[in-house]
Every structure is written in C-alpha cells, then in structure tokens.
N, C-alpha and C positions, 0 to 999 in steps of 0.2 A: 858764253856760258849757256846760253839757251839751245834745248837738247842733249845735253851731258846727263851723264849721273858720275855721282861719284858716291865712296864709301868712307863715313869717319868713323871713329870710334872715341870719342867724345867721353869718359870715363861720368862729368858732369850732366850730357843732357843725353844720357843713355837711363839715367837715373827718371827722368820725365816719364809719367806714367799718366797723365790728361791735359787737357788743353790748356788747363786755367795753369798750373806749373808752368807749361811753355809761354802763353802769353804776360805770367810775370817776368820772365828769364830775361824774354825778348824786349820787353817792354825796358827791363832794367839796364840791358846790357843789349843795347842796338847794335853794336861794334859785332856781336859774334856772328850776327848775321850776316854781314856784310864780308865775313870773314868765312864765314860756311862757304857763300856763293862765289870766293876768289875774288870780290872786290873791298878788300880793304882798305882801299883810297876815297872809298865814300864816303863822306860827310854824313854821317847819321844826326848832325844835328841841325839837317836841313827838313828831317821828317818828321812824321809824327807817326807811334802805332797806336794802331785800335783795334778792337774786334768790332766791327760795324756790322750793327745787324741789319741783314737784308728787310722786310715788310714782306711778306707775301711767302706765306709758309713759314714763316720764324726763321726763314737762312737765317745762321749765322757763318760767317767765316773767320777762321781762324787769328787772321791777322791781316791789318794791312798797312803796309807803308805809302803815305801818302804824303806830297811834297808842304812844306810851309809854304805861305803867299810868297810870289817872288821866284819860285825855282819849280816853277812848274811846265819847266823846259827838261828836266829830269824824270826820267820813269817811275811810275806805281811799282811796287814791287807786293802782291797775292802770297802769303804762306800759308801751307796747310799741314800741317801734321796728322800723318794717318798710322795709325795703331793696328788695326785691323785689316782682311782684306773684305772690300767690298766694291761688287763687281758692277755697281752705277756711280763709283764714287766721282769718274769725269764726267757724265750729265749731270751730277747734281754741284761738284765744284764749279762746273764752267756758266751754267744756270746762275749759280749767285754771284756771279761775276758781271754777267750781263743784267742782272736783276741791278747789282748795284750802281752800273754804270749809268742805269735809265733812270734812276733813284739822287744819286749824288752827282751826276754831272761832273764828272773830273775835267779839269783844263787839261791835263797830263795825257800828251797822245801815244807817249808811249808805256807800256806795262809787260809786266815778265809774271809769270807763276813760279812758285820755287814750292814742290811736293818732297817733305820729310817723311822717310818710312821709318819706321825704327828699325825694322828688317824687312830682307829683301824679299821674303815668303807675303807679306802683307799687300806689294803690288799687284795692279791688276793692271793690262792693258785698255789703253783707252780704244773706244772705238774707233774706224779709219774715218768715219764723217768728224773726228774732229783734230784730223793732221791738223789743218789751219794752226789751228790755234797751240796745238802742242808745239809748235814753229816757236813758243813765248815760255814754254813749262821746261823749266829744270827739274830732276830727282836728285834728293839724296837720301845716300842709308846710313843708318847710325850705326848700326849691325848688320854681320851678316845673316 
C-alpha cells in the first residue's frame, strides 16, 4: 500500500468540506478507512482515533490511529486530509509526526501516512530530503 495513490470517488466523502466532518466520519465509521487503504481485514476495533494535538506550535493533526494496549505489534496508521494546495504541507505534516512521536512515545514501531486530496490539483510534491519517509505515505484522491 505504501507508495500508491489511488483515485475514489466516494459520492459520501466527496461531500467533506473540513476536517472536523472528516474526523466525525472517520471516527464513526473506522471500517471506511481501512477500506480506502485496501485493508479491509483490519480490525478497527483494535484502535482508537483522535486528533492529537501536537504542543509546540498548536500542531494539530488530522487523525490518528493508534493501537489499544495489547496490539501494539500493529502499525500507527497518520491521516491527513488536504483540501488545498500548500507547498510546505510535508515539512509541516511530517514535523508533527515527529513532534508527536517525542511527545506520546508510541510502543508501535511500525506506522504508515495515508494523505486524502480531495483533488488531484491540491497535491504538492514533497521535497527529495524526505524520500525516507514517503517510503510510509500513501495518496488518495477523492476527485479528479
């Protein structure tokens, strides 16, 4: 999965027009997620989501999947919904990632990004000093 983009058109979360709609959606209905990303065999009722605010700058991020006590042999999974294009939006995603890492101490060594465009005009390339980690970042588009 990681590396891909793919394109849905989702008639329900094309309709999403800020965060707080998508982090009720997500919140309510964990399965769709799981189903965006081609893993439908995941147990979403092994997570839990939140939007955990970073400290340091008011990060917030979007959403995160992070495992219940006990299954933290399974990956974090990072979602962001981006609406807009904005051309620092991987230093300042992958910043709050690392902010929140050194913050919450996750057991979970493994973790994936998964960035929602609502269309594909909104992307921006990331810079090259952050291959690494785009190595863990899926896209998808809701639109073209």
């Amino acid at each position: 999965m990681c590396g891909q983009e793919q394109l849905y058109s989702l008639p329900l979360i094309k309709l999403m027009k800020t965060d707080v709609i998508f982090y009720e959606l997500i919140k309510e209905l964990p399965q769709i997620f799981f189903e965006l990303i081609e893993k439908p065999d995941n147990n979403p009722n092994i997570y839990t989501f939140t939007a955990s605010e970073v400290k340091q700058q008011s990060f917030r991020l979007d959403g995160v999947f992070s495992t219940i006590e006990g299954f933290e042999n399974e990956p974090l999974y990072f979602v962001e919904l981006q609406t807009y294009k904005d051309e620092e939006f991987y230093e300042q995603l992958f910043g709050e990632i690392l902010v929140y890492f050194r913050q919450y101490k996750p057991a979970n060594s493994d973790w994936y990004v998964v960035v929602i465009y609502d269309q594909r005009i909104h992307e921006t390339l990331p810079h090259p000093r952050y291959r690494v980690l785009m190595d863990t970042t899926s896209t998808l588009h809701l639109s073209k």
